[in-house]
N, C-alpha and C positions, 0 to 999 in steps of 0.2 A: 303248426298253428297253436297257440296258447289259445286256454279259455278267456272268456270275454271276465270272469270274475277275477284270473290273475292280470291282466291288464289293466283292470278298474284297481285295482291295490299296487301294482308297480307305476300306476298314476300317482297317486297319492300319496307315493313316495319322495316327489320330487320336490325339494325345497333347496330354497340358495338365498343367503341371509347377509349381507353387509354392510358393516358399520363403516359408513363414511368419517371423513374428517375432515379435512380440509380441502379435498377435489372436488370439484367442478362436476356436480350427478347430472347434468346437462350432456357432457359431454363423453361420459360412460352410457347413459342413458340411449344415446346416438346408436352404438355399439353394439350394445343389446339389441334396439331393435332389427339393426340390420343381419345381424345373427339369426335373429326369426326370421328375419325374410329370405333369407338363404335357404331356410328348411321348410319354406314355403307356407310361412305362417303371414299374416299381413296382420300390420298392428291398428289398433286405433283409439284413440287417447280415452279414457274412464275417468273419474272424479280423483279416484288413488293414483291414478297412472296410467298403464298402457292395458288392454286386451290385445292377443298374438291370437289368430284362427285362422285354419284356412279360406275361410271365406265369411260373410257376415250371415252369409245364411245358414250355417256352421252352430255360430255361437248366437244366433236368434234362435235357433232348435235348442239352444240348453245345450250342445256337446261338450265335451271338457274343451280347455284353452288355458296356454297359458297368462298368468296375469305378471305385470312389473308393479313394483307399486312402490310408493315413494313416501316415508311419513318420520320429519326430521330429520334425523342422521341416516334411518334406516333405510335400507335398499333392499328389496326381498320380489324373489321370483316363486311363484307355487303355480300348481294345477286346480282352474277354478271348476268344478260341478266333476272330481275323477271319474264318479261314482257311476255318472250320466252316461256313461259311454253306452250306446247302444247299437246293436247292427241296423235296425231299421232307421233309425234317425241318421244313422250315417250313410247307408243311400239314398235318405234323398236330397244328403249335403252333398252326394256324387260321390263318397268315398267305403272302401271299409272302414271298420273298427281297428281293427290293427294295420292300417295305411295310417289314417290319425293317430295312434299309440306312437308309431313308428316318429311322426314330424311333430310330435309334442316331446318326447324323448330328444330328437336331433335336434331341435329348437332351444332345451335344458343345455343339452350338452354342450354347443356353440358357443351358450351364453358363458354358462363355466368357465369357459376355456377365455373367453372374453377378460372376465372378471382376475384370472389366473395370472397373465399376463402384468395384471396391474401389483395384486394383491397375492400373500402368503396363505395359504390355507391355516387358520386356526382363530385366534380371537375374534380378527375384523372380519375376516370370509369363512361362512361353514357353508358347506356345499352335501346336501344329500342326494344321491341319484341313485336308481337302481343298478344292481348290476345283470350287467349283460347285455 
């Protein structure tokens, strides 16, 4: 088991940045979320875009989550509140700490692989995720 403090910084690792151009962020957007929902994230629309958590009771506690967020060209996925991760707040969203670490990482990763598919890693896609 990692400490709850490298968990909170290999959260706040997680960034993935795309410059669009001419696609359709509609229908990548599709994509993405269904990537979180695979990893057991469930999305629900924000002013910026999406929130990914496991539940709404989750992210009404403040726990981290992923965010999608949409502003012009750019397309960018991050970990909103990494910091927040706490054990007690996490049971009594019904989970561990590192159960949620675990489906915010596999929720990242999905999307990546999502994004991967379309795009070359380098100008238009930077992709950071922790390793391991």
């Amino acid at each position: 088991m990692r400490n709850l403090e490298e968990l909170r910084r290999r959260l706040a690792k997680i960034r993935i940045v795309l410059r669009l151009d001419e696609r359709d962020p509609e229908e990548i957007i599709g994509e993405l979320l269904e990537a979180g929902r695979t990893a057991g994230l469930n999305p629900e629309r924000r002013a910026e875009g999406y929130a990914l958590a496991p539940s709404r009771l989750a992210a009404a506690l403040g726990l981290p989550h992923l965010r999608i967020g949409l502003l012009d060209s750019l397309l960018m996925i991050w970990v909103r509140a990494p910091h927040s991760l706490d054990d007690l707040l996490c049971e009594v969203a019904g989970l561990s700490a590192e159960k949620l670490y675990e489906m915010i990482l596999s929720g990242a990763r999905r999307m990546a692989e999502v994004l991967k598919r379309y795009f070359e890693e380098g100008d238009a896609l930077q992709i950071t995720l922790p390793k391991g």
